[in-house]
C-alpha positions in Angstrom: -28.4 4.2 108.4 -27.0 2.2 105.8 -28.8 3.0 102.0 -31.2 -0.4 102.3 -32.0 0.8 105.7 -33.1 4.5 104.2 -34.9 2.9 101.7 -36.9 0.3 104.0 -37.6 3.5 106.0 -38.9 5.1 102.8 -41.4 2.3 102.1 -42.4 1.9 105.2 -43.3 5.7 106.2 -45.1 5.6 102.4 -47.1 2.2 103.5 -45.6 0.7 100.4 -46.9 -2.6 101.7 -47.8 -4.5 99.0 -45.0 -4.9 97.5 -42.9 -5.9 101.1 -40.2 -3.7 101.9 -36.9 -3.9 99.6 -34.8 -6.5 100.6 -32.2 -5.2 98.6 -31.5 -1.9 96.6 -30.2 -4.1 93.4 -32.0 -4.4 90.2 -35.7 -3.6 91.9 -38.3 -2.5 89.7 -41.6 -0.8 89.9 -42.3 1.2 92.7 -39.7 -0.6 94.4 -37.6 0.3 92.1 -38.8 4.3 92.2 -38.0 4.4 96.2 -34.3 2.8 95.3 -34.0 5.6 93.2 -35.8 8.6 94.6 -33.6 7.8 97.7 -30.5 7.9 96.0 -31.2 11.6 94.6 -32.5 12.9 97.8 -29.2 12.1 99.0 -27.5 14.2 95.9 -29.5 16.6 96.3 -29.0 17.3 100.0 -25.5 17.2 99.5 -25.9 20.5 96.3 -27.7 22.4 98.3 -25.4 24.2 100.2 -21.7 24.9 98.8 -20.3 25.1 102.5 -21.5 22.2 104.3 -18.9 21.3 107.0 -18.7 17.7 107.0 -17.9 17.9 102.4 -14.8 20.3 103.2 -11.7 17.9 102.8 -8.1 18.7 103.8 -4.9 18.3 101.9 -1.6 18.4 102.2 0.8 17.2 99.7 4.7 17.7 99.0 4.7 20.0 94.9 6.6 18.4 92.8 9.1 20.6 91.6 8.7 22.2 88.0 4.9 21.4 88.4 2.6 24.2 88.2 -0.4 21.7 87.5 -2.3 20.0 89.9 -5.3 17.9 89.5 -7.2 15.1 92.2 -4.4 12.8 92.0 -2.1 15.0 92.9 -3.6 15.1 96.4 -5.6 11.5 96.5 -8.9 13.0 96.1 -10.9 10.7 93.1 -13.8 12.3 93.8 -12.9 16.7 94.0 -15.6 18.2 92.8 -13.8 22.1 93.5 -10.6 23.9 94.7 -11.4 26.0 97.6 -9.2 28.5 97.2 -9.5 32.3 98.0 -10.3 33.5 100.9 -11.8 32.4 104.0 -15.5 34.7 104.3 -15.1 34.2 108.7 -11.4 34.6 108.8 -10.5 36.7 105.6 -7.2 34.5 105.3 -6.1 33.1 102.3 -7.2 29.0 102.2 -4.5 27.6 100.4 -1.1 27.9 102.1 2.2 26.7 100.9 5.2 25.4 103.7 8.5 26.9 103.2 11.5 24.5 104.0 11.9 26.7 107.2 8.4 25.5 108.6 6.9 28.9 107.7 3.5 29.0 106.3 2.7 31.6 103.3 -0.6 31.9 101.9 -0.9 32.0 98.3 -3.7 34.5 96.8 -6.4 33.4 95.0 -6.8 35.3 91.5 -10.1 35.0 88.6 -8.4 32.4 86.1 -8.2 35.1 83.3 -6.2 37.4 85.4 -4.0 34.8 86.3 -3.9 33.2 82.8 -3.2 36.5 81.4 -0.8 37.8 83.9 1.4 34.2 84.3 1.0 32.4 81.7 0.8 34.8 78.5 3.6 36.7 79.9 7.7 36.8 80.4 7.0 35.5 83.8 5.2 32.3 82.6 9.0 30.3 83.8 9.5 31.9 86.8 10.7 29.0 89.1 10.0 30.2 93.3 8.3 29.8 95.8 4.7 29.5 94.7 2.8 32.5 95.8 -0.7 33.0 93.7 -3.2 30.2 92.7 -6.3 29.8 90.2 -8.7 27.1 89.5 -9.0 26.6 85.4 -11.6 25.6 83.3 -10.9 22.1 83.0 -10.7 21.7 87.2 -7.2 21.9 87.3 -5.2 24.2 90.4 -2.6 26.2 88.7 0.4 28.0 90.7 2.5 30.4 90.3 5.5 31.1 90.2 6.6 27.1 89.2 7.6 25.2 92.5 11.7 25.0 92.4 11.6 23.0 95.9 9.4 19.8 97.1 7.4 22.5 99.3 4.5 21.5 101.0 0.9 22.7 99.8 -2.0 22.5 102.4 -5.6 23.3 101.1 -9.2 22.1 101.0 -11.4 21.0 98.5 -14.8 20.2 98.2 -15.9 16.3 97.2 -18.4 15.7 94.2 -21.6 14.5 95.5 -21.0 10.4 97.2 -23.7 8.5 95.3 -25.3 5.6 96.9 -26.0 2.6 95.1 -25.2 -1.1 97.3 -26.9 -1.6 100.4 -23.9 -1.2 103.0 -23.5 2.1 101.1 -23.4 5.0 104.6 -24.4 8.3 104.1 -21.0 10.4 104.8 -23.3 13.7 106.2 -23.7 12.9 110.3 -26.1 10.2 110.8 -27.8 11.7 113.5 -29.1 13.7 110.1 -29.8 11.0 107.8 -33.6 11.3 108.3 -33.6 14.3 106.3 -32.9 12.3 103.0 -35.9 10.0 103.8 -38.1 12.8 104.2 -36.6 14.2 100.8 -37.4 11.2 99.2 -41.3 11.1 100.3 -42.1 14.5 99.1 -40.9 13.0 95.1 -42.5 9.9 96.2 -45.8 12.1 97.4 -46.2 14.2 94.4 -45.8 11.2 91.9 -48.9 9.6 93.8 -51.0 13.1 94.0 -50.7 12.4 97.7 -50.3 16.5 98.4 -51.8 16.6 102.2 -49.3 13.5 102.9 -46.6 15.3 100.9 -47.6 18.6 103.1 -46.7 16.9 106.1 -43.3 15.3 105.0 -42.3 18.9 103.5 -42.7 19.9 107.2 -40.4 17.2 108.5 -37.7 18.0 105.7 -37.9 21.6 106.7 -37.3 21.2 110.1 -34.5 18.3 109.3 -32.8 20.8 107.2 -33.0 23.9 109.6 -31.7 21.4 112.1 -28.7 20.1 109.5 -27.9 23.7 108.9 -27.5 25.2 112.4 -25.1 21.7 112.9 -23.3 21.4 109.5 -22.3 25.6 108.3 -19.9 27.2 109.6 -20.5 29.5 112.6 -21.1 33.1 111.7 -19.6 35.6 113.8 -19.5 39.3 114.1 -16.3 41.2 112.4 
């Protein structure tokens, strides 16, 4: 479902009759304008609830320039990152971040607490150090720092987590699988219950949203296996 489809959905599952259903999510007002809205943050909030949802891990891989021990979400065409992943893997215990020697070899470069690594190379003799990078941190201002300084075009593969996708025109899709998009309708009517004092109606929606998100969970974490 598109976002003007959700929100129809919205009004119609609420009886908001009165007022026709939205023919458009643009400049509505009222309570109209409440469901446009209400809508919008279910969505956001869906997507904050979990750190580790499957289908917001995104993949990069991206020559380093060399002499750059920077990185930001340019660097690897991602406007909207909202975090590194970096560290380890909690299924696999391997390192997330790997870097690709000019021999096709794969080395994984260790995740370190950004005042260890600010501490240890950066604020130190070693801050120059031009090699093959081989530890990572994620700084205060968002930025991926590596070390040592990349002296060759390697190749950096990672993952990174987008910022919440924010729904605002009416062709707008959802990027979570559709066959879960229900579960940000029956977000929406529990705000949309609780601002009318409608608590038995909003009792029954709660249910809905918790078994949409127990089903969204079992589909959309990663599998959890024995060690």
């Amino acid at each position: 479902m598109n976002f003007l489809e959700l929100c129809r959905r919205v009004a119609a599952e609420s009886r908001t009759v009165d007022n026709g259903l939205p023919a458009t999510v643009e400049n509505q007002r009222g309570r109209l304008g409440k469901i446009v809205t209400w809508t919008a943050e279910a969505y956001v909030e869906i997507q904050n609830h979990r750190l580790d949802w499957i289908w917001m891990e995104q993949a990069f891989s991206v020559p380093l320039v060399i002499g750059q021990a920077k990185m930001d979400k340019s660097d690897v065409n991602a406007d909207r990152l909202g975090a590194w992943l970096i560290g380890k893997d909690p299924l696999t215990g391997r390192e997330r971040l790997l870097v690709v020697d000019h021999s096709g070899q794969f080395k994984p470069v260790t995740a370190m607490p950004w005042a260890e690594f600010r501490d240890r190379y950066i604020r130190s003799a070693e801050a120059e150090r031009r090699d093959l990078p081989r530890y990572c941190a994620a700084d205060p201002l968002g930025f991926l720092r590596l070390w040592p300084t990349p002296d060759q075009a390697y190749t950096l593969n990672g993952l990174y987590r987008p910022s919440p996708q924010r729904l605002s025109k009416n062709d707008d899709v959802p990027e979570m699988p559709e066959e879960h998009h229900m579960i940000i309708v029956w977000k929406a009517l529990i705000t949309l219950s609780a601002h009318d004092e409608a608590f038995p109606q909003g009792g029954a929606w709660h249910g809905k949203w918790i078994s949409a998100l127990s089903d969204l969970t079992r589909d959309q974490l990663p599998e959890m296996k024995f060690a």
